[in-house]
N, C-alpha and C positions, 0 to 999 in steps of 0.2 A: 140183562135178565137175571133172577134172585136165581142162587143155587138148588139145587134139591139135595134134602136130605133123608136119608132111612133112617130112625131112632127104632132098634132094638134090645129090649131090655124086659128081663119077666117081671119087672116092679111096674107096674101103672102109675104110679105116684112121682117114680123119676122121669120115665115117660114124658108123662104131662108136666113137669115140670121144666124139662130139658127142652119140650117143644114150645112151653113159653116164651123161655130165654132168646131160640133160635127165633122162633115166627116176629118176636118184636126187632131185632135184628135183621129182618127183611127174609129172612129164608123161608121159601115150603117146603114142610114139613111132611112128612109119613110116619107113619109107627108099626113096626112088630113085637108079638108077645116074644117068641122064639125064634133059630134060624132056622127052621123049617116053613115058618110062616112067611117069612122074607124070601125066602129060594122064591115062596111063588111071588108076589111082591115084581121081584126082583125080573123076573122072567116075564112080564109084563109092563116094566117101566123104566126108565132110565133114570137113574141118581149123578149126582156128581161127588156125594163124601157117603159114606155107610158108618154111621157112630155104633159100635155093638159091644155089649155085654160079653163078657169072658165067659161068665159061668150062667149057663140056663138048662132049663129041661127040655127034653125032645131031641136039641139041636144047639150045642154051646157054639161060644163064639169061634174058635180056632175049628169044626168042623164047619163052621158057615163061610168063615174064609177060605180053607181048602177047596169048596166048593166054589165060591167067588172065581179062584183062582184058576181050577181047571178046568172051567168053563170058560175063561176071558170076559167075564161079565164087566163092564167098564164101573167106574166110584172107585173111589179113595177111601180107602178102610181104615178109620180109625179105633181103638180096642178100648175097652173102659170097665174095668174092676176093681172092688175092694177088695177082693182077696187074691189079686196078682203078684206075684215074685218080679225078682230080675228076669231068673230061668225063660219067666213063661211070656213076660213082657219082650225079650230075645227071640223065641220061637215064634213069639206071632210077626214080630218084624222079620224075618227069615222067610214066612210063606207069603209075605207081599204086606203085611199092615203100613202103613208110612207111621206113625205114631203109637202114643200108649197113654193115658191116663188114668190116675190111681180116683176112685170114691173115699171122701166123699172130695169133691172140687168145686171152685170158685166157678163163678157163671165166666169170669175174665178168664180164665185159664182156657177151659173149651173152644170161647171165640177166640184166644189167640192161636190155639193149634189149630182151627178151624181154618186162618187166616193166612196162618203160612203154611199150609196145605195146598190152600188157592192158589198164591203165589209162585210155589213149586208147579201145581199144573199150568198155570199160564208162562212158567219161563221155560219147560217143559215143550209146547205144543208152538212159543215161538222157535227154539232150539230145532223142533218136526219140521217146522215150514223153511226155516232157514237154510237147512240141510238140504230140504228137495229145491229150494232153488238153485245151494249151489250145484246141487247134480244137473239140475237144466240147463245150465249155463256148460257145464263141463261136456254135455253131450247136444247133438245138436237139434234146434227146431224139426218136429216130425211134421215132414209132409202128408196133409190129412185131405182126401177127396175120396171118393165114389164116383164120380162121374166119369163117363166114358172120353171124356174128350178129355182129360186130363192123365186117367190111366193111358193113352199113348204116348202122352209126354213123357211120362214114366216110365213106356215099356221102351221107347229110345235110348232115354236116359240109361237106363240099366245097360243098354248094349255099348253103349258108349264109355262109361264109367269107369273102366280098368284102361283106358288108351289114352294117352296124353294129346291126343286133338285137338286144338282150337275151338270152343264151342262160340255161339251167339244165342245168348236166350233171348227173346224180344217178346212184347206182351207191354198192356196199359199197365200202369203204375197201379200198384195195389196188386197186382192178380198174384206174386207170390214166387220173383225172378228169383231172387235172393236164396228163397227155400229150393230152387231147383237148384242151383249153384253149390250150393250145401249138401244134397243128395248125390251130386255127381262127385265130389272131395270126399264122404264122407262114408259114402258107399263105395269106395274103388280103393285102389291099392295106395295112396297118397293119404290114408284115413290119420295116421300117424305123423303126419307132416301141421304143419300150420298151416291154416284157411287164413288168406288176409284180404279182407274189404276193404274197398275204397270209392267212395260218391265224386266220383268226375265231376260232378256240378257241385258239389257242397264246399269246395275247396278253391278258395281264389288263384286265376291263373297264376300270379306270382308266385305262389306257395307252392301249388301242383307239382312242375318238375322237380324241387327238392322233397317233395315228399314222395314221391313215386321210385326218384333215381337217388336219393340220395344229396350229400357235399360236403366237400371239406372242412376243412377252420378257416374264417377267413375271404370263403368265396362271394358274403354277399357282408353287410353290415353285422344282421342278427347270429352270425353263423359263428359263435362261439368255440365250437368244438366238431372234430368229424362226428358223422352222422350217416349209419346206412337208411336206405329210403324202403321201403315198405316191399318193392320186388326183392331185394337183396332177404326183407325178414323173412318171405313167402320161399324160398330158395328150396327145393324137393318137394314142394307142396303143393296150396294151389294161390294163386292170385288172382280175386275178384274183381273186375275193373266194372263198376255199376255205374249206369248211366255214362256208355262211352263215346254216345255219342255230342256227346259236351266238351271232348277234351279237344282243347285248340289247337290248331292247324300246328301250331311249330310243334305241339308235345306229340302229335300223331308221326311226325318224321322220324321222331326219335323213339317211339314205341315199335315203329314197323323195323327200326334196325336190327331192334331189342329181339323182336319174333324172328327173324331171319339169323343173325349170329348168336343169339343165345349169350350175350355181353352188354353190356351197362358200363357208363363211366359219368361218375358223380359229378355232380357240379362242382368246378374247381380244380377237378383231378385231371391225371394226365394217364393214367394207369386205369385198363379195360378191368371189369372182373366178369368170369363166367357164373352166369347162376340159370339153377337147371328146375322150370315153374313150368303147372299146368295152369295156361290161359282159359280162365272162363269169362266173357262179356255179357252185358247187357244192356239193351238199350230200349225207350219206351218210343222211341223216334222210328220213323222209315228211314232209314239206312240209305236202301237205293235213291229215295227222293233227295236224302243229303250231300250226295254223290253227285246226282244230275245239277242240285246249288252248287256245287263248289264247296260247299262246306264240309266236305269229308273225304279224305283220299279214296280215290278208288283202289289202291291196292292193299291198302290198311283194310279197306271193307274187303276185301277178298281173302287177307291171310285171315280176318276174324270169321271168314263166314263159311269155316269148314261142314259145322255139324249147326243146322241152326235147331234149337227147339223153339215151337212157340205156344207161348201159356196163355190160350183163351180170356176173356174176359169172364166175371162173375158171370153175366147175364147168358152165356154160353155153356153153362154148366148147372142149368135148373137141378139137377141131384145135389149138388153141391148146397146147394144154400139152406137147406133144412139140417143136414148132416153136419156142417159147420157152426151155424146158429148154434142147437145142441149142444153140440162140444164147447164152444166160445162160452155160453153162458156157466154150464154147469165150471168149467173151470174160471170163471172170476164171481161166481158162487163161493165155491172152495176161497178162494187166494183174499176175498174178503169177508169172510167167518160168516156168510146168509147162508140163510137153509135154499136148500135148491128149490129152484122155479125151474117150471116149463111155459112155453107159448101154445097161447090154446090153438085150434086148427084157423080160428078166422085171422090171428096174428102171422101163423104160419105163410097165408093165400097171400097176406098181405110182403110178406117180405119176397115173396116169389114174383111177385109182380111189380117188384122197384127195379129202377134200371139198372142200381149200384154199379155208377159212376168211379166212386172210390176202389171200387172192389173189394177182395176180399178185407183190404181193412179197414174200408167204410163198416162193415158186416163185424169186425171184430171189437172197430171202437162203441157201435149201436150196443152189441152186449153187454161191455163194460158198464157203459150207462145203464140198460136194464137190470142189472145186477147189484146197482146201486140205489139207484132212486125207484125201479118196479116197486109197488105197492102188493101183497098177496102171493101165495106162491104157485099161481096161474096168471101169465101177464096174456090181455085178453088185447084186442085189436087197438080200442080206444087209448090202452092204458101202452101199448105200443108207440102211438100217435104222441102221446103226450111226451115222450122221454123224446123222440126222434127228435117235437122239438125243440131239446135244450143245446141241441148241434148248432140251433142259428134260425132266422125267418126262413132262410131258403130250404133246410134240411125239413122243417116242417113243412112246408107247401109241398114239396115231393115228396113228403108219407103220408099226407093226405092225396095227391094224385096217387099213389102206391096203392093205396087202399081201395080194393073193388069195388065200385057200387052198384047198388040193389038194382039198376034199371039199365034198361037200355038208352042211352041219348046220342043221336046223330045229326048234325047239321048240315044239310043242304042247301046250296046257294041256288034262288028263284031262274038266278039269268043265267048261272053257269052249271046244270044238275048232272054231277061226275057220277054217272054209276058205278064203276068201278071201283071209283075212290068211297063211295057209300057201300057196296058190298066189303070192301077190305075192312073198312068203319069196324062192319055189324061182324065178320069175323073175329075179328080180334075182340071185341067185345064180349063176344059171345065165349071165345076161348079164357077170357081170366074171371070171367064168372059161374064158368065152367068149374075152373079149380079151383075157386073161392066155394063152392059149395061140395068139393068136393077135400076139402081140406089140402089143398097141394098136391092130391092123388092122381098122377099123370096118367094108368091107367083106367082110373073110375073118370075123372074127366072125360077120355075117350068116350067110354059107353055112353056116359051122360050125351053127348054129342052126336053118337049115333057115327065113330068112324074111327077107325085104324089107330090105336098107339105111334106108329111110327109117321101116320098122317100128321097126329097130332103133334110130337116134334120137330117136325118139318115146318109144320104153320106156324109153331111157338117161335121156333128161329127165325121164320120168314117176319113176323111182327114185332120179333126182339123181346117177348115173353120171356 
């Protein structure tokens, strides 16, 4: 997009000639007579450079910067006078001008300070964003809900948080283990120790125990030099064991030692070391069912399964999904320089009635994409539909199933007619068109219905709403 410029100057003549120069150069342009006229101008538009005269009537240049200034009025202030000094050319870069240029000047002079001006704000605002990431990095992902079924995971969590107990988070993939594991480290007395993750499935068995316990020089081929393993780095801290229930049958013998003496011994070594870690697990698996296979110790599941939390799916926390959405969007708005969108209420209905499978980071990768490819800065259901899908055929089919439709349709079979199964049909039907016309509104849905708020999330859960 061309920059915007303010040109004031009490010559009309340089004026318009400075707005030639710029406009065939690609810029839009503005003009004030004086800084008085620009104050207003100015408080009704946004510039990205203010080119201004030194000396004018009414309101010279060095009082329109002052004003610039202690207002926070955003543009890049560049000064332009024939009859400026060093003195006064010093003073104005003192109250914030970035530049100076002397009358009369070359049209190249202008656009070259015009040019490294831009330059300086784009290395400028990448230096901003680079900054706040590394501070997101350095602190950790905030846990974000409203919904009641998660603020009790929460309000556990807090009770738990300061005590070195064994946790088990469990929950589908996507719902957001990893953020409670980080809540409980990072909100409790261990805040100042190191967090250390590790994906039990993402790491082939060979590799697992020396990344976990460690090895010496020596103990296998690759094994170069000693090497502490990832409990040893967690050591007063916490140690994330994600997706535990993946880790193989020998590496669980030797984790359960691990939780009972509070000792490790490296692959290779012959010497124990104490290391003093708060166990947090996670698993997207049933546990007890892996148990009753053989595929899990039972007493490995019992020293992990002191405190368990468990974190709902997306489709389980209907508050959730609009509240999130929101947030997802407006921040990969921001993180890729788009003016902010919102979702109108029929894209709203529409996301509240997907099953999000993925969970919440099916929901966070969908934003990304609406943030990028949305067209307008209202993404409306259709325009929903479309992004959903560049996910893939199947992502598309189920945002088209997502999306409510205008009628009712129920199919009943001639030789086999389920009432039951036809009244559940016409409920559920009734309930996401309910909210589809009600924009997502859980209690206007209600009344629309003609029945209880708390009925109605009772039936939403009963149909998986």
């Amino acid at each position: 997009m061309a920059d915007h410029i303010l040109v004031v100057d009490d010559e009309a003549s340089l004026r318009d000639a400075v707005g030639r120069i710029l406009t065939a150069e690609g810029y839009e342009v503005r003009h004030a007579g004086d800084g008085r006229e620009a104050l207003e101008i100015l408080g009704s538009e946004r510039f990205d450079f203010i080119l201004c005269d030194l000396r004018m009537p009414v309101m010279g240049g060095l009082d329109l910067l002052r004003e610039v200034t202690a207002k926070g009025i955003p543009g890049t202030m560049i000064m332009m006078s024939a009859f400026g000094t060093v003195d006064t050319a010093i003073e104005a870069m003192k109250l914030g001008a970035y530049d100076y240029v002397s009358k009369p000047f070359m049209s190249d002079e202008i656009l070259l300070t015009l040019r490294k001006a831009s330059e300086r704000e784009r290395l400028r605002n990448e230096n901003e964003y680079l900054r706040s990431e590394i501070e997101k990095v350095a602190r950790p992902e905030e846990l974000l809900y409203v919904d009641s079924a998660m603020e009790e995971v929460v309000r556990m969590a807090e009770k738990v948080k300061d005590y070195d107990a064994t946790v088990l988070v469990t929950g589908e993939s996507g719902t957001g283990k990893e953020l409670v594991a980080r809540h409980l480290h990072f909100g409790g007395r261990r805040r100042e120790r190191p967090f250390v993750a590790i994906n039990c499935g993402a790491i082939p068995e060979t590799l697992l125990e020396s990344e976990l316990f460690g090895h010496r020089k020596g103990a296998f081929t690759e094994a170069k030099r000693d090497r502490a393993g990832l409990i040893e780095e967690a050591d007063r801290g916490t140690l994330f064991l994600d997706e535990i229930g993946e880790l193989p049958l020998s590496l669980q013998s030797k984790l359960l030692r691990f939780l009972q003496d509070g000792e490790i011994r490296r692959l290779g070594d012959t010497e124990t070391r104490r290391v003093n870690v708060r166990l947090v697990a996670a698993t997207a698996r049933d546990l007890e069912e892996e148990v009753t296979g053989g595929r899990f110790r039972e007493d490995l599941f019992y020293r992990l399964n002191v405190i368990r939390l468990h974190v709902p799916p997306l489709r389980e926390r209907p508050a959730d999904i609009p509240f999130l959405s929101r947030h997802f969007l407006a921040h990969y708005c921001g993180k890729y320089g788009k003016g902010q969108m919102r979702l109108s209420e029929e894209a709203q209905a529409a996301l509240g009635a997907h099953e999000w499978r993925g969970n919440v980071r099916e929901l966070k990768n969908l934003m990304e994409r609406c943030a990028l490819l949305a067209a307008g800065r209202e993404i409306s259901r259709d325009g929903l539909v479309a992004v959903w899908k560049v996910a893939g055929p199947g992502a598309g089919a189920r945002a088209q199933e997502a999306t409510p439709s205008h009628g009712i349709r129920i199919t009943v079979s001639p030789e086999r007619p389920d009432l039951k199964g036809a009244v559940r049909e016409l409920e559920r039907q009734l309930i996401r068109m309910a909210l589809e016309r009600t924009g997502g509104s859980r209690p206007k849905a209600a009344e629309l219905l003609g029945i209880s708020h708390p009925a109605l999330l009772y039936k939403a859960r009963e149909h998986g709403i």
